[in-house]
Legacy VTK file of the C-alpha trace (Angstrom):
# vtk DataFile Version 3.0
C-alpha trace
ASCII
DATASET POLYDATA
POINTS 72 float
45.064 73.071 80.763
44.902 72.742 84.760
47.329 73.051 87.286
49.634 71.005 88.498
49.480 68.720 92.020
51.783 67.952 94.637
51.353 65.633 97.561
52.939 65.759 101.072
54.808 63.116 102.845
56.660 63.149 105.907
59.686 60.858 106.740
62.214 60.516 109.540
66.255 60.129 108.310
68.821 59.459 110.646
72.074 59.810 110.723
75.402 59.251 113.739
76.775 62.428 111.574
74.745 65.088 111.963
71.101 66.440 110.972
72.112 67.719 107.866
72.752 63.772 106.269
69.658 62.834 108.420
68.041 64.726 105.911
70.127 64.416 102.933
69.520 60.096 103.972
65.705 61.011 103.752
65.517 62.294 100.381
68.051 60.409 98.900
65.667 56.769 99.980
62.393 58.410 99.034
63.875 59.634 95.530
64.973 55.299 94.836
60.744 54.986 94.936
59.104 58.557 93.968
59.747 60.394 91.447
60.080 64.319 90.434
60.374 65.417 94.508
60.079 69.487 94.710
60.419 70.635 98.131
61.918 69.461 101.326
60.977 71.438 104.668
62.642 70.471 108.140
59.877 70.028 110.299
61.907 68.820 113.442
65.232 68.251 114.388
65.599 65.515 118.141
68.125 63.330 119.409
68.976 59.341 119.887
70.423 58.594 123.267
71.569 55.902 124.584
74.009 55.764 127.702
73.681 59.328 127.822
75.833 59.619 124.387
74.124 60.703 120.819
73.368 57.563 119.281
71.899 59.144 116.228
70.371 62.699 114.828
66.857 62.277 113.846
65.783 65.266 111.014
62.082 64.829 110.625
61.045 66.717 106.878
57.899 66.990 104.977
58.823 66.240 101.011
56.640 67.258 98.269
56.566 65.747 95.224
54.635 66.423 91.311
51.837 63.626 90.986
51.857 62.156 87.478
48.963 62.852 85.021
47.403 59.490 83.654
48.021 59.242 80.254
44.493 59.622 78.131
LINES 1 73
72 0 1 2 3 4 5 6 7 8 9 10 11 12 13 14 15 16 17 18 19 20 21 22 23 24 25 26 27 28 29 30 31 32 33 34 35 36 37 38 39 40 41 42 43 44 45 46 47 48 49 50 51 52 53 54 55 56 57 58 59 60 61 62 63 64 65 66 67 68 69 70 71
């Protein structure tokens, strides 16, 4: 039997909360389309401004996720 693959994609969630739902709005969009996601690593964490106020936290992650055998 072989192994097993996973591909790497890298989205940008935003949030006017905090990084953390950034994030947590990242994965929870790419999970309505993809299926059986693994891993999520923060690549990069930046800043909306606007008017010198934080319009919006920006988390930047790469999420991994099992590609599907085709059935045979």
């Amino acid at each position: 039997m072989a192994g097993n693959v996973y591909k790497f994609i890298e989205l940008v969630g935003t949030s006017d909360e905090s990084w953390e739902k950034a994030a947590a709005n990242a994965v929870e969009m790419a999970g309505k389309t993809l299926r059986d996601l693994r891993v999520a690593e923060v690549a990069e964490l930046d800043l909306q401004i606007e008017d010198g106020k934080i319009a919006a936290y920006r988390t930047k992650v790469k999420l991994s996720f099992k590609i599907e055998r085709a059935e045979q």
